[in-house]
C-alpha positions in Angstrom: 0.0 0.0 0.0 1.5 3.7 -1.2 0.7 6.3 1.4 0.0 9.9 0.7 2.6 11.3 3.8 1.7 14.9 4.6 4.8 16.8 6.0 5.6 20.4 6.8 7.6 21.9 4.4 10.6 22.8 6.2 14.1 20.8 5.5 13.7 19.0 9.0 9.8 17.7 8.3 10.6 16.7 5.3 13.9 14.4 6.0 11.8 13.4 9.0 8.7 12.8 6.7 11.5 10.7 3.8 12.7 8.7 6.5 9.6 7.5 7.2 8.6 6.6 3.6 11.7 4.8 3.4 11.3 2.8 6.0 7.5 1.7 4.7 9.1 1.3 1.2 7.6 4.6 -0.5 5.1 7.1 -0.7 3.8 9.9 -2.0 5.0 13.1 0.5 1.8 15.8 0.9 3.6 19.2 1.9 1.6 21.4 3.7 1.6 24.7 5.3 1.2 25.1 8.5 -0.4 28.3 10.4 3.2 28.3 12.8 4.9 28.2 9.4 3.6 31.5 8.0 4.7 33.0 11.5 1.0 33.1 12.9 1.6 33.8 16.7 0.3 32.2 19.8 1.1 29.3 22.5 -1.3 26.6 21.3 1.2 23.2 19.5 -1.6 22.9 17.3 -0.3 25.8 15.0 2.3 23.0 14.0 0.0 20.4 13.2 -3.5 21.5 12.7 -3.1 22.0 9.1 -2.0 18.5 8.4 -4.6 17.2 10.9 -7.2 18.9 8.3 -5.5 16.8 5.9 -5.6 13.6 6.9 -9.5 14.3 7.9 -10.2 15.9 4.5 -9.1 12.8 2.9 -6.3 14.4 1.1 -3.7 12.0 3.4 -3.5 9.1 4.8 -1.1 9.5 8.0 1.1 12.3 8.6 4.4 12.5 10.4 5.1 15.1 13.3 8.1 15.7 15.5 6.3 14.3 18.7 7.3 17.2 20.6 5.5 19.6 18.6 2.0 17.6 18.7 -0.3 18.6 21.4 -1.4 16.3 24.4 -5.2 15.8 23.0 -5.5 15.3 18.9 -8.0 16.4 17.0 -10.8 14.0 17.1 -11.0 10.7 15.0 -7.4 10.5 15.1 -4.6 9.0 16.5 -0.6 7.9 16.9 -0.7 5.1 15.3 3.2 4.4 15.1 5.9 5.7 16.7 9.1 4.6 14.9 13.1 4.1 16.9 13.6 7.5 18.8 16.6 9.4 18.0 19.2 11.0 20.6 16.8 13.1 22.8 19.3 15.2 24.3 20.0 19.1 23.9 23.0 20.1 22.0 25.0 23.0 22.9 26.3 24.3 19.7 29.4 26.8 19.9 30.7 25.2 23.5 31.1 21.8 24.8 29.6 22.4 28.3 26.9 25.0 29.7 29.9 25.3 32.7 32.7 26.0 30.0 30.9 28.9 28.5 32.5 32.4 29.3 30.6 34.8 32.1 27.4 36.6 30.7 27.8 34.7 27.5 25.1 35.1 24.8 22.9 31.6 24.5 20.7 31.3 22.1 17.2 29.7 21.7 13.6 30.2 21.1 12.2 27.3 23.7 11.0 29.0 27.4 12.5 25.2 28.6 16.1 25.7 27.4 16.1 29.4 28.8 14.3 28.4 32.4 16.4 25.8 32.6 19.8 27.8 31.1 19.2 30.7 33.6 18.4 28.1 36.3 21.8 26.7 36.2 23.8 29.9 35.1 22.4 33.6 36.0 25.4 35.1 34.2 24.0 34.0 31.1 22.4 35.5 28.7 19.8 33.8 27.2 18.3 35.6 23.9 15.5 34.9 21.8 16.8 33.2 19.0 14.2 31.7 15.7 14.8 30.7 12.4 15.1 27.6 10.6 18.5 25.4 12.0 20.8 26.5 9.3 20.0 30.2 9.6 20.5 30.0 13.2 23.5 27.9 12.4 24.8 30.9 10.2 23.7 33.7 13.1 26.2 31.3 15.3 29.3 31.0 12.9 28.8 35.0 12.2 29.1 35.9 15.4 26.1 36.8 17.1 26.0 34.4 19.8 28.6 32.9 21.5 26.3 29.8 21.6 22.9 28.3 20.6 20.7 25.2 21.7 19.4 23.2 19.1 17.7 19.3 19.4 20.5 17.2 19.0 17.8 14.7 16.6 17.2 17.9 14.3 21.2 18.3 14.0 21.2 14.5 12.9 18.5 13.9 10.6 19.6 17.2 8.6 23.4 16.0 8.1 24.8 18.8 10.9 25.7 16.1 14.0 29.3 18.1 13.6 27.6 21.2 14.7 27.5 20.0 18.0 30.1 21.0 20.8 28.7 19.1 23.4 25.2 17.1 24.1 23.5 17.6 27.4 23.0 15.2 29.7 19.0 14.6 30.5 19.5 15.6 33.9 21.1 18.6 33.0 18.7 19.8 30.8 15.9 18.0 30.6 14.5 17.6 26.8 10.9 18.5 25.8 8.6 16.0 25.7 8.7 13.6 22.4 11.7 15.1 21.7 13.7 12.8 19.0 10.8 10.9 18.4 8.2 11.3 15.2 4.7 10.9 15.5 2.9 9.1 12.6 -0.4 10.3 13.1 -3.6 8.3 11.3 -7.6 8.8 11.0 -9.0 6.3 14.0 -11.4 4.6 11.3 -8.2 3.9 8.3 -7.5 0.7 9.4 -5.3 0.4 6.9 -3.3 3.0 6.6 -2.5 2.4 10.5 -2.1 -0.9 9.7 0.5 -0.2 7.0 2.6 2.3 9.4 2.4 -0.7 12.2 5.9 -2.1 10.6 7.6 1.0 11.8 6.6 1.3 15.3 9.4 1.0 17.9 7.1 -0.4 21.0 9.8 0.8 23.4 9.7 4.5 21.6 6.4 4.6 21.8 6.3 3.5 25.3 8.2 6.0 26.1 6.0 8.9 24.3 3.3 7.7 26.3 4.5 8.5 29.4 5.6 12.0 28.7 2.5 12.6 26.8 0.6 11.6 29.6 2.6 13.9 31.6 2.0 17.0 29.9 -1.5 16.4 29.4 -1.6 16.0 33.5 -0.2 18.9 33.7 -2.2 20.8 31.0 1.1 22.1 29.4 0.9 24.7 26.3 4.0 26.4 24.5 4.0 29.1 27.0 4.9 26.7 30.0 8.7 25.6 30.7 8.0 22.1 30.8 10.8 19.3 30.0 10.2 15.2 30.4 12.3 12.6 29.1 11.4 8.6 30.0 13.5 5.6 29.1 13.9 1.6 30.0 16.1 0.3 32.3 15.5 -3.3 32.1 11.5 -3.5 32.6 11.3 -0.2 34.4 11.0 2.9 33.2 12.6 6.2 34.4 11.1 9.3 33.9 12.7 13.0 34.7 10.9 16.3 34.5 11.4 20.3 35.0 8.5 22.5 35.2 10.1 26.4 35.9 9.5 29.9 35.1 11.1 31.6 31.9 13.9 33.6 34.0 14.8 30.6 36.0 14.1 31.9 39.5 12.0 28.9 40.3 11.8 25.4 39.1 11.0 22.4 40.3 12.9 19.0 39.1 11.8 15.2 40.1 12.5 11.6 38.7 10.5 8.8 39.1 10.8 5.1 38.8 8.0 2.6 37.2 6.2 0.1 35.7 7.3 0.0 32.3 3.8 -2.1 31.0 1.7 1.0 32.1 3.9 4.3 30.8 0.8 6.5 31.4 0.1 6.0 35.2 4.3 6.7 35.5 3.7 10.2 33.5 0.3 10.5 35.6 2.1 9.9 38.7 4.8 12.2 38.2 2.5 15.1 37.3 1.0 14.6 40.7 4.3 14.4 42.5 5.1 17.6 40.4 1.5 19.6 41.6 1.8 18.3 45.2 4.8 20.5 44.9 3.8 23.4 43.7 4.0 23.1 39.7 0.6 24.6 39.3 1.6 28.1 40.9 4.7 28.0 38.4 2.8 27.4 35.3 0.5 29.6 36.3 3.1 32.2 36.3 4.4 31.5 33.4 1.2 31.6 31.5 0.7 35.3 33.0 4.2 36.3 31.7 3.6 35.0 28.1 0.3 36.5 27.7 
């Protein structure tokens, strides 16, 4: 069966969106443009994803692939993940330095994610963090010109485009925790295709998917949006699974960090359970507060 694939158009989505076709053996690729593509503002994921949600729906695709991090805790209705294929290297990579602690007093840091800055400023408040968008090699260019002594990039996005060599340094998970889904694609399906989900079923990675689970379960908890400094990152060891997560204001005066241990058969009541741990300890007030500031 030859699936119509709708991607983004940016270089990233669409090596993300190739890989995928090559691993089911072909396909037709459906680029689309999304609203946070022509710059539309606001702190809602769906701006990423909505646009190809309309597609599959419409009947103009049949699944459509997604950086995981960038799709929101509840879909649009009548759809679904329906595979989840091998995760990449989740971790942050610091670009222009090999370590966060090497980087020169009231160094400029680049980024556009509230997580990497609360989490940045958490750990260093001589750094300083600016706003920093654009596609990777523009902000790759910004770096080698000068204008920042460093930038933050996802570590994935640096690999699936060719530009691993970019990288000074990764950073560890408990260093800076990742976003959720980070290095992992989301192949995203209408509930009632049975078989286009069951076509996409031969790239699933059960452990990567696992693993999404519990972090989306997490944020969902948790009622995250773009405009919350939010950071999870599960993995296996042996049957268990781990799972870290940050929830801190933008300007990294407070955060709050915990890990949890659990069953790895049941990835959501781990996320669930860490969200509560999280709330007991005050994560509500702090996304609150970080809601107010980005409004």
């Amino acid at each position: 069966m030859s699936l119509r694939i709708a991607t983004r158009r940016s270089a990233l989505a669409l090596a993300q969106a190739r890989l995928v076709a090559e691993a089911l053996g072909g396909g037709e690729l459906v680029e689309v443009t999304t609203a946070g593509d022509r710059g539309e503002a606001g702190g809602d994921k769906s701006r990423w994803v909505a646009a190809l949600e309309d597609a599959l729906l419409e009947g103009r695709a049949d699944v459509a692939v997604h950086s995981a991090k960038d799709v929101p805790g509840e879909l649009a209705s009548g759809l679904r993940i329906a595979a989840v294929p091998a995760r990449a290297d989740a971790r942050d990579a610091l670009c222009g330095a090999a370590a966060v602690a090497s980087l020169p007093p009231g160094a400029q840091v680049g980024t556009s994610s509230l997580r990497r800055a609360a989490q940045l400023r958490a750990a260093r408040e001589d750094l300083e963090v600016v706003s920093l968008r654009g596609n990777v090699d523009t902000r790759l260019r910004r770096l080698a010109a000068g204008d920042f002594d460093a930038l933050l990039l996802a570590l994935a996005g640096l690999e699936r485009l060719g530009r691993a060599a970019e990288a000074g340094g990764a950073l560890a998970v408990d260093e800076m925790v990742p976003a959720p889904g980070q290095g992992a694609l989301a192949v995203e399906a209408r509930e009632d295709d049975a078989a286009a989900a069951g076509a996409v079923a031969v790239v699933d990675d059960p452990p990567s998917h696992a693993r999404l689970r519990a972090e989306r379960a997490l944020t969902r908890a948790l009622d995250a949006s773009c405009r919350t400094p939010i950071g999870a990152h599960a993995w296996f060891a042996d049957s268990r699974m781990e799972l870290v997560a940050f929830v801190g204001l933008p300007d990294g005066s407070a955060w709050i960090r915990d890990r949890l241990s659990g069953d790895g058969a049941d990835p959501e009541a781990l996320g669930r359970a860490v969200a509560e741990r999280l709330l007991a300890a005050g994560a509500g007030d702090l996304l609150r507060a970080a809601e107010a500031a980005a409004a």
